[in-house]
Structures are given as C-alpha cells and as structure tokens.
N, C-alpha and C positions, 0 to 999 in steps of 0.2 A: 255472281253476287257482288264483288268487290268490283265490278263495273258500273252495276247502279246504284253502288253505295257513290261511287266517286263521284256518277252522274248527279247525282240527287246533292249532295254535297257542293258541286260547280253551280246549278239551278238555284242553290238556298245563298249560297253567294254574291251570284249576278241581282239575284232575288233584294238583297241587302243591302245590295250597292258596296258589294266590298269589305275587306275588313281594316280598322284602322291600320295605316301604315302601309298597307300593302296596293302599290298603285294597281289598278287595272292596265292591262296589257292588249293594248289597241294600233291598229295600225298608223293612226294621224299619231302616236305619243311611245312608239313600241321599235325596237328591233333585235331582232339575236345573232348573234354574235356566234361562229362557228371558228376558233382559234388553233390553228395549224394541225389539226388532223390530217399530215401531213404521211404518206407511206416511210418517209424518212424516221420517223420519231413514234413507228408502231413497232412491235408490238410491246402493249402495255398491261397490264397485270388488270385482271377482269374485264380486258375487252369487249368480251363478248357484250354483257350488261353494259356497259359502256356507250359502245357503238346503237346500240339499237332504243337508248334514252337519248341519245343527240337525234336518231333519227324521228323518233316519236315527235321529237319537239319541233322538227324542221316542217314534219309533214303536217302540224297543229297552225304554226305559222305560216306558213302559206297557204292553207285554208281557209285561215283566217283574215290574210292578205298583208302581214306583217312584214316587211324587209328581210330578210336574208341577207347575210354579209359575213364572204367568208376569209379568212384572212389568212393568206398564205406565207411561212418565211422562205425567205429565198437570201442564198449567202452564195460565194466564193463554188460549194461546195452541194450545193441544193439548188438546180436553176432551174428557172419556165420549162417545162415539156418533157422534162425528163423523170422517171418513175419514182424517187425519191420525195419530186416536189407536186405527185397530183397526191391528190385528196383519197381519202378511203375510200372503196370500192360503191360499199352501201353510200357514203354520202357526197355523192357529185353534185354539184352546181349547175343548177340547171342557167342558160340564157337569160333567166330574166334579174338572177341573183348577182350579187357584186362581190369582186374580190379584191382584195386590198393587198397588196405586196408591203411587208415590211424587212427593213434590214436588223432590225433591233428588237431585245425580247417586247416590250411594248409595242403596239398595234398605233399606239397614237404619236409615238416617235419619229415625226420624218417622212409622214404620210399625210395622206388626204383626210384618213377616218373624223376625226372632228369635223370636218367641213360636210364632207358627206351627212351625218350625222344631223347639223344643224340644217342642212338644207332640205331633210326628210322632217324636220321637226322633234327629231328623238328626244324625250327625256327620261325614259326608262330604256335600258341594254339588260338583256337576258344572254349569260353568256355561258356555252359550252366550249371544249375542247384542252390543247394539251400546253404546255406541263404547267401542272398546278405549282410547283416551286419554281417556273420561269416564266414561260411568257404569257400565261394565261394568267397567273399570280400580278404579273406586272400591269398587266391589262386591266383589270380587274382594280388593282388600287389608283392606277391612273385617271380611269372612269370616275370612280364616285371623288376625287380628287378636283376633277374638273364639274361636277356637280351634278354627274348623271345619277339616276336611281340604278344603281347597280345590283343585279341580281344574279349571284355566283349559285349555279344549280349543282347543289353535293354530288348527286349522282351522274354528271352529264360533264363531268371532269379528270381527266386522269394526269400519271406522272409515270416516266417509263423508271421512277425508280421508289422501292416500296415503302407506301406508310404516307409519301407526300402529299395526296391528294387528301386523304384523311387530317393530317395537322392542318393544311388548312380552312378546311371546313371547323374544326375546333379551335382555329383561332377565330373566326367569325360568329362562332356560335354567341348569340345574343347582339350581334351588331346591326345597326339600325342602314349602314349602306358601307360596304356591301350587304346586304341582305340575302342571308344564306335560304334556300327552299328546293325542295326536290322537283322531278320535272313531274311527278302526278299533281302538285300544287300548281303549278304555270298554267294560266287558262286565258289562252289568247281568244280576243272577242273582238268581233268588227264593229 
C-alpha cells in the first residue's frame, strides 16, 4: 500500500512538472554525494535504517544514470587499502563510480570535487553519509555556499555521536538550500 501511495505520488509529481522549489533530479543537472561511510567512523547509532536509506538512494541513482561520488577521508591514520578506509560493506563503489580523497572535514577543500562537479554539469548534490557535525555538516554548507542546490537527506545521514544528526536536520528545517528532504522524497529521473 505505502508503495503505490509513493508510486502514485512520484507519477502526480513528474506529472506536474515538479513542485515549486524543488529542483528535479536528473543526470545532465544531478549527483549524490556518498560522504565518508567510512569502517573507520562506524558504528553509528541507528545504522541499520541508515545504511540501507544511503543504499536505496545509490541503487535509484544509478538506475537512473545519475553520478555517484564517493568521498573518502583519508589522514595520517586512515590510508588507501586498509580496513578502516573502505567503505561499508553494503555500499561499495562500483568501477564506474568516483571517489574523491580528502584530507579535510569538507569534501571541497583541497580536492578536485568542484571541478569534477562542474565538468558533469552538477547543479543539484543530494548528499548522504557521515558525521553530520563534521564533515558531512561541512560539506553540506560549502555546497550551497558555492551555489549548489544542496539537498541534506535527514534520514541518509548519521553522526557516531548522539542527537547530532538530528540538531542538524532542525537547524535546516525551513531552509530554502540546503534543502532538508527524506530519501522517499528524492526521485531521480533520466
């Protein structure tokens, strides 16, 4: 029932052409953003839901033919190849996906990601992953900062320490970018 409610609901949307504000989420204008779901930086307080709203969204995107882009930290103490620095189990990167190494909580510090970015044509970033008081938080305000349509997914964000992830989805509530929405709202269309 609450499948073809959502279905019927996505149809009466694309149907509408959208709702004010909310851009459409298309591969030429679209990417998501997978932020250090790192084994380093797990386990995180509701996981479970967690892990499998990042992955719902990854498997939407790429069906839909949207980029993927995953962004790894890597420090002193977190390096290439080693257990701490892959990815979660459920969400590996496939070959055709990209991944951005940064050294710094922001994603756009110091790296390529903007470049990458503009050379796919992004102007909407849908972004999961962790911590919502560091580097996902910092990403997230660097994004609409630099003029992306930022889209911080409440439920497809966590923080390995308790409550953060929640303050800031409440501090965005009613903000116009980042633009706070759950990942059953995200409807990627080619």
């Amino acid at each position: 029932m609450t499948k073809k409610i959502f279905l019927t609901l996505s149809l009466l949307f694309l149907f509408l052409g959208g709702c004010a504000g909310i851009p459409e989420f298309r591969p030429d204008n679209t990417a998501l953003l997978i932020i250090d779901i790192q084994n380093s930086y797990l386990p995180v307080s509701g996981q479970k839901a967690f892990v499998a709203n990042v992955k719902e969204l990854i498997t939407r995107a790429r069906e839909a033919g949207v980029p993927v882009i995953y962004i790894a930290h890597t420090t002193q103490y977190i390096t290439r190849n080693t257990q701490g620095w892959e990815f979660h189990r459920n969400l590996k990167p496939l070959e055709t996906d990209i991944i951005v190494e940064k050294r710094h909580p922001s994603a756009f510090i110091e790296t390529d990601l903007e470049k990458i970015l503009k050379d796919l044509h992004v102007s909407n970033l849908v972004l999961t992953g962790l911590a919502s008081s560091a580097c996902y938080g910092a990403t997230a305000r660097d994004a609409a900062e630099k003029g992306f349509m930022t889209i911080v997914v409440s439920d497809a964000h966590a923080d390995p320490r308790a409550g953060k992830a929640e303050e800031l989805n409440t501090a965005l509530e009613g903000s116009d970018n980042p633009l706070l929405m759950m990942t059953a709202d995200i409807l990627f269309v080619r």
